[in-house]
Every structure is written in structure tokens, then in C-alpha cells.
N, C-alpha and C positions, 0 to 999 in steps of 0.2 A: 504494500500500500504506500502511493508516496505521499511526501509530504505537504502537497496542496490538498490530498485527501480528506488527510485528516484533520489539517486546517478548517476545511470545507464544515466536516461533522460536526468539531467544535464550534463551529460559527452556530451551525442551525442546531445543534444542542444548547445553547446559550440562547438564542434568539425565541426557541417555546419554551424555556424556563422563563424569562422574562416579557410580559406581555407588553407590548408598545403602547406609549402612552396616548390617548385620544383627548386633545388639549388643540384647539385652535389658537397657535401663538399669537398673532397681531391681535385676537380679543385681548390675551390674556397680556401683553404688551401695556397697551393702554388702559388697562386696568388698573397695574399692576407696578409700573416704572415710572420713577420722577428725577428728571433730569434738573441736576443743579446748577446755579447760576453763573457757576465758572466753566463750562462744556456747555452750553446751552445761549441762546437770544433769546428762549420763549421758556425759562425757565419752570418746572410744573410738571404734573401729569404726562406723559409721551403722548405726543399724538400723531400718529404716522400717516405722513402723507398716501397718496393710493398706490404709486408704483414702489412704497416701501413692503403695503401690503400684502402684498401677491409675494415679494419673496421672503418675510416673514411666514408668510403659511408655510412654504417649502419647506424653510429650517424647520419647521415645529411639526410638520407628517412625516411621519415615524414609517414611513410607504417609501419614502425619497432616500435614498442614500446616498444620491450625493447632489449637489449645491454649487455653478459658478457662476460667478458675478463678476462679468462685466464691467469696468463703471470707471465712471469720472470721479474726481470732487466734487464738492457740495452737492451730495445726495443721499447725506444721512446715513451712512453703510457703517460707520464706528459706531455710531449712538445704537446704532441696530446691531450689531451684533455682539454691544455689550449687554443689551435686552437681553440677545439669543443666552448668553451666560448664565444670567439671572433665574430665565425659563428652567433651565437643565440644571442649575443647581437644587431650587425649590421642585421643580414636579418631575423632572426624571432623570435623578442624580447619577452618577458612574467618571468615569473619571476623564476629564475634560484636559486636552492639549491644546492651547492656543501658540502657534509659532508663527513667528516676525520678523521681517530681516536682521535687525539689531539688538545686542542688550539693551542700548539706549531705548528702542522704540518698546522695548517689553515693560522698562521700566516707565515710560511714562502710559503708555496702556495700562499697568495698575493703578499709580499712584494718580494719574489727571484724568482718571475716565472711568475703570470699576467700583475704586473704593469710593470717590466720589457721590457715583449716580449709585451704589449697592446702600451709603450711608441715606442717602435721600429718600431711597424707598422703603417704606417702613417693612414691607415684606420680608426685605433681604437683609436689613439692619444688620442685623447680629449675624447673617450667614455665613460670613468669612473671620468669626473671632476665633482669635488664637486655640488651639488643643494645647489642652494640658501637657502633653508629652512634649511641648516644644517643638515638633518637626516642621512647624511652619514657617515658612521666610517670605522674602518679601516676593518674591516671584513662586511660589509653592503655598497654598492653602490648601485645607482641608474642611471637609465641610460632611452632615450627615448621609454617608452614603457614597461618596464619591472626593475629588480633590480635584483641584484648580491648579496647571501647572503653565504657566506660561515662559517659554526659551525663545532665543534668538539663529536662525536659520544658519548663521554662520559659525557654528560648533557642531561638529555634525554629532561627537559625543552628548550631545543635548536631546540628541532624536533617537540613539540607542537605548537611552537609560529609561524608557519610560512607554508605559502603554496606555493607551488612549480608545475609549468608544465613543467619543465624540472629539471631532480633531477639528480646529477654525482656521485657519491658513490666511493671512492677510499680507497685502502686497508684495504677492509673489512674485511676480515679475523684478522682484529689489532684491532677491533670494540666491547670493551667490555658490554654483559650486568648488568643492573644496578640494584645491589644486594636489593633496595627499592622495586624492582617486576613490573617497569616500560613495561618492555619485552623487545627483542630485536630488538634493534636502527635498520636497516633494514627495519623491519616491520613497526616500527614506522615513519621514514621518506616516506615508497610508501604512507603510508597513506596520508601524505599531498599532495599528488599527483591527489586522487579520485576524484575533481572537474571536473578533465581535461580529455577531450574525446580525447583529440591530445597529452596527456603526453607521454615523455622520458625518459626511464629511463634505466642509463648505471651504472654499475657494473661494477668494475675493480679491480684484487688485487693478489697479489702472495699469492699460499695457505701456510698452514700453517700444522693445525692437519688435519688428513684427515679422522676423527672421528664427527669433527667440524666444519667442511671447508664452509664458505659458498660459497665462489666463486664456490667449487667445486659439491654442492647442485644446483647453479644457473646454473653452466657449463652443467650440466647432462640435466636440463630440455629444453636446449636451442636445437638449430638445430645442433651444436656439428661441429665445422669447427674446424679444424686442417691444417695448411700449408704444403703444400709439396712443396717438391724440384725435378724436373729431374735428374737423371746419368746423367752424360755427356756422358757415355759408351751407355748405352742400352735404354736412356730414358724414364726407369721407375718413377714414380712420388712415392717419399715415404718420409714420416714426419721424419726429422734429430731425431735421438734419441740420447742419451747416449750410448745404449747399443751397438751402430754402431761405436761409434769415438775408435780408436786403435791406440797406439803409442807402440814405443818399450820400453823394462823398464828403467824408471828411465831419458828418454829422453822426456822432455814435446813437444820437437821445432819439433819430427818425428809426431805429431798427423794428423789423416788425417781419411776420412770417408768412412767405407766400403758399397756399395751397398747391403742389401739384395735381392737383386734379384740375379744380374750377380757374385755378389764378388770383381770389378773393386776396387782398390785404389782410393780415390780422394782425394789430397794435396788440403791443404789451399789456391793456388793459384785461385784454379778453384769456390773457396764459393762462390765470388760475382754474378759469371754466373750462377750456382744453383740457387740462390736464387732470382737471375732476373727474372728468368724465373719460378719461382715460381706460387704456385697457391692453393686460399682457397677452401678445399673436404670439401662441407657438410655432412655429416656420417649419420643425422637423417634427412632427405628432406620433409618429413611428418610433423614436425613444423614449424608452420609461426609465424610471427609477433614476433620470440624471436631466434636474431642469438647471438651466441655463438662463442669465438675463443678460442682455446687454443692454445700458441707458446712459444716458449723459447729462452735463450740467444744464442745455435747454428744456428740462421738463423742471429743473426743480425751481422748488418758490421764496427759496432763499433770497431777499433783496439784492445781495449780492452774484446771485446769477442771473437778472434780469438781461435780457436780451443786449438790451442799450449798454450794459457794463462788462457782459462780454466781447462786445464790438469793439469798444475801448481799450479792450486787455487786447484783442486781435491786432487791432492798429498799431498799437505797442510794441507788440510780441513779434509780428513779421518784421522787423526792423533788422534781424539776427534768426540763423539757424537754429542757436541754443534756446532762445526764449520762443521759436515758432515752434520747434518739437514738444517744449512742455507746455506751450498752449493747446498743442493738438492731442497732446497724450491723458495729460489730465484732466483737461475739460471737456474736449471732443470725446474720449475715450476713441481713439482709432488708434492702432498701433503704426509708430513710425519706421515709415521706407528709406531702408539707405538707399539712395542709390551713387555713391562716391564711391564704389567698390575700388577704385584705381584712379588717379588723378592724372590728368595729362601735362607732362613737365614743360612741353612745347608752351599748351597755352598759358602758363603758369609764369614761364620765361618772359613772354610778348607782354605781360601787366607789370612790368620794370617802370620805376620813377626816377626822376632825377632829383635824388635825393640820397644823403649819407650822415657819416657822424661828425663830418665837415658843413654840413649844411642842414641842419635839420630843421624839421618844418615847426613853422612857429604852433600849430594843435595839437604838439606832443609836448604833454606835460608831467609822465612821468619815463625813467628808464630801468629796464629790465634785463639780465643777461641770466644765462643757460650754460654751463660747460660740461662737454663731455668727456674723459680722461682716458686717452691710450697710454699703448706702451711709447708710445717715441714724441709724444704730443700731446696739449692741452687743444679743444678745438672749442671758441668760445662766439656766440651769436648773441646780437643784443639789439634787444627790442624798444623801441618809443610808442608807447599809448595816449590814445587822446581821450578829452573826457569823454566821448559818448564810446567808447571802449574799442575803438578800430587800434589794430597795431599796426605797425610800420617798422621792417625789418630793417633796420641800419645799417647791419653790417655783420660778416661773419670770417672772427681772425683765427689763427692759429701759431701757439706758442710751440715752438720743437722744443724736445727735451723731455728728459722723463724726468715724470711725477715724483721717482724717488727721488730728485736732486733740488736742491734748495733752489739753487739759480733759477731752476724752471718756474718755481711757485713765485718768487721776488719776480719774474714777469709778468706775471699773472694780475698779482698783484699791484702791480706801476698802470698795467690798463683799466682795472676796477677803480684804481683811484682820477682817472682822468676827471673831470668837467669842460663843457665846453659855453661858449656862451650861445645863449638861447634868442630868437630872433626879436624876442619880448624885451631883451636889453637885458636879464639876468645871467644867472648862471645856473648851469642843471646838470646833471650827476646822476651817476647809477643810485636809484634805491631800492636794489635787491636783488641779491644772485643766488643761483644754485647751482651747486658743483656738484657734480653723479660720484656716488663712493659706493656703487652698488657690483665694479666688475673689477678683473684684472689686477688682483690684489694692490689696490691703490688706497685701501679706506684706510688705513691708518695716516697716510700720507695727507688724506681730504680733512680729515680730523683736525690734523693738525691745524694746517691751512688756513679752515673755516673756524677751530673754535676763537681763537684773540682777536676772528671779524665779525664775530655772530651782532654785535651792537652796531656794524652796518648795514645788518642784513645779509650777510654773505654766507650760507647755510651749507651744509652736508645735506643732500639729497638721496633716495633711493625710490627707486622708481617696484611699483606694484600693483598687481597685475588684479585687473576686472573693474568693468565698466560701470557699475557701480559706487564704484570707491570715490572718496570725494577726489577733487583735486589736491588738495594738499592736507597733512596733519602731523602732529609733531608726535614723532616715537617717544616710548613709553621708556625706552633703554635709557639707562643711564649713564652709560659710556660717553655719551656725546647727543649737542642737539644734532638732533637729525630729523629731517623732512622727509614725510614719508607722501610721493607723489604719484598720485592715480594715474599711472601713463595711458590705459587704456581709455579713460574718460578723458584724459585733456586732447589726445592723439585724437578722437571722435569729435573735439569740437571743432582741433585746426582742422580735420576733414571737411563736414559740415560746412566750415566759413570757406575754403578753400573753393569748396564747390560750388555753394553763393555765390561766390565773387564779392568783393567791395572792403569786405569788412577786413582781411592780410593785404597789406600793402609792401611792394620789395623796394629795396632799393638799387640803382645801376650799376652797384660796384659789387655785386650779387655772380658768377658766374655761370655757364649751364652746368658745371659738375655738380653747382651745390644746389638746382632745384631737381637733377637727377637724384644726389639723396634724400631730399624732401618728398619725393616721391616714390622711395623704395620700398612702401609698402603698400599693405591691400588690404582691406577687409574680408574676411571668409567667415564663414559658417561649415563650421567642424560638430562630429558627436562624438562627445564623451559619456559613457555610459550610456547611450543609445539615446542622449538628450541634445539637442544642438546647442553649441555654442560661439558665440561673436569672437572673433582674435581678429588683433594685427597679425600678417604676414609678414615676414622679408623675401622679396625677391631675391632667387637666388643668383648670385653675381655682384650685386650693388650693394655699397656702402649706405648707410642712414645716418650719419653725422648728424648732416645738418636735421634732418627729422628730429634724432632727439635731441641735439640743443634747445631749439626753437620751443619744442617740449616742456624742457624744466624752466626757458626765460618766461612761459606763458605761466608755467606753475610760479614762478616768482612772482609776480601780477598779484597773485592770492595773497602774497604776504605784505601789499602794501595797502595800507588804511588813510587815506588819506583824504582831505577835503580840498577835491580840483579845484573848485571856485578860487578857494584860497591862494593853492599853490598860482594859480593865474595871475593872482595880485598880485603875488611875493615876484615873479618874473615879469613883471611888468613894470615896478618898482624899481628893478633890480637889487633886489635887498637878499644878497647870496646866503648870509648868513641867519637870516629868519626863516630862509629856507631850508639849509641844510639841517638845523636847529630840530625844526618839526619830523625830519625824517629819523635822525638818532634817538630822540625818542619819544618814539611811537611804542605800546604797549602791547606790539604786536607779537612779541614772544610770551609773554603770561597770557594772554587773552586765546591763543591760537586752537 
């Protein structure tokens, strides 16, 4: 007999020892839950809007076994499914795995959002007080019947140690796998689920890559519900899109939603009646036991998602790659298309300026550089930012010499301290580098280097791996400060802008070798563990220098806090020293 056998038996021997509970949740929701005034605008009693409803009922039929959702921001899906908590701890307790991308995000999921709304509702008051035996912590409760364990997606030892008949899964899509060859966290969580013949399991998360998506993987296999709305005109039932909201140009407050059916105009006044009268289309009817929603920020009734205020974040957000993918991702709920798989160096070469670090343009008002450490050579690229955040590639030099030798670093150093003067009549300065101490046994050498310049900004870097990761954050080692740099997220944003155009500017003293290695990699889609995943490539043959410079000068960007309006004065002035002043100290190493 194998082991999915008996699996199997176990399940449905467990599932007619315990009878499923017959409890319509969004009654018992609103009955039941009161949202406090620190998680909440309309503090009080929960009241669930209608496309909350439909998939509340899912979590709470004990028929459904599994649960994905689709979804944007602002459409209540936290508040909801700390509800869902509540339900399953009071009427049908057993033991509850909520995982999340982060410890961070687990902890403020308890402490800004269950204890909260659990201390609010008199129901649940007491339901998470401490056991006498001590074993409860702040991420682990136990309650009559069951326990509350909430981990972070990125310890795959989080998802071994624990089984679960009801398992909540929130922002998967943020869910990195774990380069050890663990597999992916997903996988690894339903597993703790297989005991159970009556298990839960809900899926929630706004997509991301849509190469990657798992939301969007689970979305497809489900029974595929989409929200519609009625006309008010003709009473056609059709899912709010993007490609229907129209305003005039340049006015976000005329937004309003055309019917594809009739043509009718509908003003913002009439959303909440749409959406009343709303209603979940399943698309795929032929699957059971696994609904699916997908919805967006255009149905909810959040003031802040009113039509005219997402127009406004649109007009905003298209300005840049980075802010148009997370307005499509998170409010749209569509998941984003790369399509920068490979960049073309020709046309990249032809957008050369006439500009360098002998002439720089007076709308670069602060400076950045990037080094990256061979054996025979320091290669170091250095970037100018303007306020509205365009960069302009100055210049990319190179020190010979190796890093083990002092001489080579005292170069290094003579060029970080240059200034030059600025067209505003000041003077302007690098403020903030980063040196890679991540290869070719040089970190002790960067150590050095970088720690007696850390109060200029001149950091120890290492670069690490997933698209996820922020751009920068300072390691926890205590050997030395070090900058720990999301290559893979910064490397996706100079793609992104690359492939816009406008926003990377080069300079003419730039050569084509060096946008051949700005261009020596590629975006792929690989499986690990039969899961895809996004990497950079290196083309085999080419160098990537210049790629990762430009790299860590962009992750240096992150380390500067500064107020442009000011630094404008201060170079305008010419007041070198009120300038330099602000940037030495800045509180950017404790705050980081």
C-alpha cells in the first residue's frame, strides 16, 4: 500500500469522525466581529460589503476545500480573513497555519490586526489568552481545541515543524523560494495539511510576475469567479475593467465608467448601486470543490478607491515602469508582463548625451557610484539623479590594480573624493557608494576600505538574490557594515526603465563595450522544483561590468535621504559647505 494510500484513508477516516461545520460565515461575520478604530475608517460591527460576501461563504463551507483570491488593495481581504480566524477559532477549532512572506508581516498581522479586532469583539475577547503551560508566544496561541500559528514563508523550517487543517496563505506571490533547494513554501505548507480529510485551504494575494504568478497558477485552476456589476442603463452584468473607466485629459475628478454593451456614461455617483447589486459569474462551472475570485480596486467603496482617485494615482504612476507595474499589480490586480526579456545594446548606444562629469547637467542634484572588484581592477560607474528621479550615467572608470594592494584602494579613493562644480554655481560630490565585497576573495580588502568611509557613505555591498528582496538593507553581521543589495529587484527596475526609455540617461564618453555589458543579461523563466522561477541570465561570452556597477550606484540612490528642494538652494547659493554638511550627517545609517 503506498503512501498517498494511506494518506488518503487517514484523511477520510478523520473527515466522518468529525462532522463539518454548517455555519454560514458572512452571517456569522457580521454578527459577530468588530473592527477597531486603529484597522478600521468605519470602526464597529463588520459589515461586508457584497463581493466580500460570496467569498466569505466559501471560507466558511466546509464543501470547499480550497479558496483563491485574486485581488487588488483596498478590498477588505485582511479584515476578512482575520474574520475567517475568528470563525475557526470559536465554531470549528483544529489547528490553524496562517503563513506570510515575512516575520515582519506575521508580526504585525498579530499584533495590528488579530489581537486588535479579537480584543474588540466580545466573542473572541478572551480566545487567545495565554495557557497556563506557557507555550504560547507571540506568533503561536492556543486556544480551546485547536492553536493559532502564524510563520513567515521565508524559513522553510517554519513549514516542517507544524500541521495544519486549516492553512491561510496571504500574499503569495511575495513568497520566496529557498535557494538551499527546500522547494516552494506553497507546496511545502498544503503539505502539512494531508492528515486532514476536512482541510482549508485559502490562497490570497495580489499578482505580481505573470510568468511567476502563483495566485495567478491557482486562479486559472479554480472555478474562475469574476464580479460583475449591472448598467444602471441597460442592465447588462459586466466585470469593471480598466479598459472601460474614461475621463477627459488631464481631469482625474470627470472619471466615470463606460458600459460595453449600451455605451451609457456612469458617474461615480451611481458605483455604490452597481456594485450593490453586484454578483459573483462563475466562468469555469465544471470545477468543484476549488472557487476562485478575481476582483479589483474598481468595485470597492473605499473613498479612496473612487474612480477619480485612481485616475490620479494612474497619471502619476505611468510616469515610470516601477510605479506603472505597482499600479497595475495592486490595484488593477493583473499580473505584470515582462516583456524586456533582452535589451538591445544598439538602440541603447544611439540614446548617448552630450554630457559627463566635466559637464554635468544642471537637474542632477545628487551623485551616486557602484564599484565592482576584480582581480586586476577596481571598475567604478557613477551616476547623477534628478529630483523627479531620472538618472544620468556620467561616467564609467577603471582603477588597475589589485584590490589586495593599498595603492589601488588610495585610487579609488582620490576619485570618490573629487567634486566638481555644478552649473547652479555650487559644488556637488558623490553622496554614496557601494563597493561589491561579495566575490573573488576581496571582502576583507572592501572592509577595510569602506569601514573609516562609512560617514561618507561609502558602504561594503553584497548583492542577493530574489526579486522580492528590497533594494537595499543593512546586515545583521557584525563584522562590518554591510549593505545587503537586492540585485535581482534593482537589475528588474534598470530593465523596466531601460525598456521605457527616458527615464536612464548615458553619457558620450560611455563606449559600445560598456553598453555590451549592460546588456549581458536576460530575463528567463526557469523550474525549480517543478515551480517557475524569474532569474537574470548571463550571456555566455560577455562581460557584465558595467550591469553590475550601475547596479549597486542605483542601490546607493536608496541610501540617500535627502531634501532636493533644499539641496537646489544650497547649489544655487553656492554654499559648498551647507551642502556637504547635510550629507555627512544624515541618519541614514541608524535609521536604515
Amino acid at each position: 500500500m503506498t503512501t498517498d494510500t494511506l494518506q488518503k484513508i487517514k484523511r477520510d477516516t478523520l473527515y466522518t469522525l468529525r462532522p463539518p461545520a454548517k455555519l454560514n460565515l458572512a452571517d456569522w461575520v457580521e454578527k459577530n466581529i468588530y473592527l477597531p478604530s486603529s484597522i478600521a475608517a468605519a470602526p464597529g460591527r463588520m459589515r461586508l460589503w457584497p463581493h466580500q460576501r460570496g467569498m466569505a461563504e466559501s471560507i466558511g463551507d466546509p464543501a470547499v476545500e480550497r479558496v483563491s483570491i485574486l485581488k487588488s488593495a483596498r478590498i477588505g481581504y485582511t479584515q476578512l480573513l482575520i474574520a475567517a480566524i475568528g470563525h475557526y477559532v470559536e465554531n470549528d477549532p483544529g489547528p490553524i497555519l496562517v503563513v506570510v512572506p515575512t516575520e515582519a508581516d506575521a508580526r504585525n498581522l498579530m499584533v495590528n490586526g488579530i489581537e486588535p479586532t479579537f480584543g474588540e469583539s466580545p466573542l473572541l475577547r478572551v480566545a487567545l489568552s495565554s495557557d497556563e503551560g506557557g507555550r504560547d508566544t507571540l506568533m503561536q496561541r492556543r486556544f480551546p481545541g485547536g492553536s493559532l500559528k502564524l510563520v513567515s514563508a521565508r524559513a522553510p523550517r517554519n513549514l516542517r515543524a507544524h500541521t495544519a487543517r486549516i492553512l491561510l496563505l496571504d500574499e503569495v506571490d511575495g513568497f520566496e523560494i529557498d535557494v538551499r533547494g527546500e522547494g516552494d513554501p506553497v507546496a511545502l505548507a498544503e503539505k502539512r495539511t494531508l492528515s486532514y480529510g476536512d482541510r482549508k485551504i485559502v490562497i490570497g494575494s495580489t499578482p505580481v510576475d505573470e510568468a511567476t504568478s502563483r495566485i495567478l497558477r491557482a486562479y486559472e485552476t479554480s472555478d474562475r469567479r469574476v464580479y460583475e456589476c449591472p448598467c444602471p442603463d441597460c442592465g447588462e452584468f459586466h466585470e469593471i475593467m480598466w479598459k472601460d473607466i474614461r475621463w477627459d485629459s488631464g481631469k482625474p475628478d470627470t472619471a466615470h465608467w463606460a458600459c460595453p454593451s449600451c455605451g451609457v456614461i456612469v458617474e461615480e455617483v451611481r458605483k455604490a448601486q452597481m456594485v450593490q447589486n453586484g454578483r459573483w459569474h462563475i466562468t469555469r462551472p465544471d470545477v468543484e470543490g476549488h472557487h476562485g475570485y478575481k476582483i479589483n480596486a474598481l468595485v470597492s467603496l473605499l473613498p479612496n478607491a473612487a474612480w477619480s482617485k485612481l485616475v490620479a494615482e494612474f497619471l502619476e504612476a505611468k510616469r515610470s515602469p516601477e510605479t506603472l507595474k505597482a499600479f497595475t499589480t495592486t490595484l488593477l490586480a493583473e499580473p505584470w508582463r515582462d516583456d524586456a526579456e533582452q535589451l538591445d545594446q544598439d538602440a541603447l548606444f544611439s540614446r548617448r548625451e552630450p554630457f559627463s562629469l566635466e559637464s554635468i547637467p544642471s537637474e542632477v542634484l545628487v551623485i551616486t557610484a557602484g564599484c565592482d572588484v576584480q582581480d586586476d581592477r577596481i571598475e567604478i560607474t557613477t551616476t547623477g539623479w534628478t529630483k523627479e528621479g531620472d538618472a544620468l550615467v556620467l561616467a564609467h572608470e577603471i582603477v588597475f590594480g589589485s584590490p589586495l594592494q593599498d595603492e589601488t584602494w588610495l585610487e579609488v579613493d582620490d576619485l570618490l573624493r573629487r567634486h566638481w562644480k555644478h552649473p547652479l554655481g555650487g559644488i556637488i560630490r558623490y553622496d554614496a557608494a557601494i563597493v561589491d565585497s561579495g566575490s573573488g576573495g576581496h571582502t576583507d580588502a572592501v572592509y577595510t576600505f569602506c569601514g573609516p568611509r562609512n560617514g561618507r557613505r561609502i558602504m561594503a555591498g553584497k548583492g542577493v538574490a530574489g526579486f522580492q528582496r528590497p533594494s537595499t538593507a543593512l546586515s545583521t553581521s557584525r563584522r562590518a557594515r554591510l549593505i545587503l543589495v537586492g540585485v535581482d529587484a534593482v537589475k528588474s527596475q534598470i530593465f523596466n526603465r531601460l525598456e521605457a526609455g527616458g527615464s536612464i540617461r548615458f553619457s558620450d564618453t560611455l563606449d559600445a563595450n560598456w553598453f555590451e555589458q549592460l546588456t549581458a543579461e536576460r530575463i528567463t523563466t526557469r523550474y525549480r522544483h517543478g515551480h517557475p522561477v524569474r532569474a537574470f541570465e548571463k550571456i555566455s561570452g560577455r562581460r557584465n561590468e558595467a550591469l553590475d556597477t550601475l547596479t549597486y550606484s542605483f542601490a546607493a540612490r536608496q541610501l540617500v535621504n535627502l531634501d532636493l528642494s533644499r539641496r537646489n538652494q544650497q547649489l544655487n547659493t553656492g554654499n559648498a559647505t551647507s551642502a556637504r554638511t547635510t550629507v555627512v550627517k544624515s541618519g541614514w545609517l541608524e535609521g536604515i
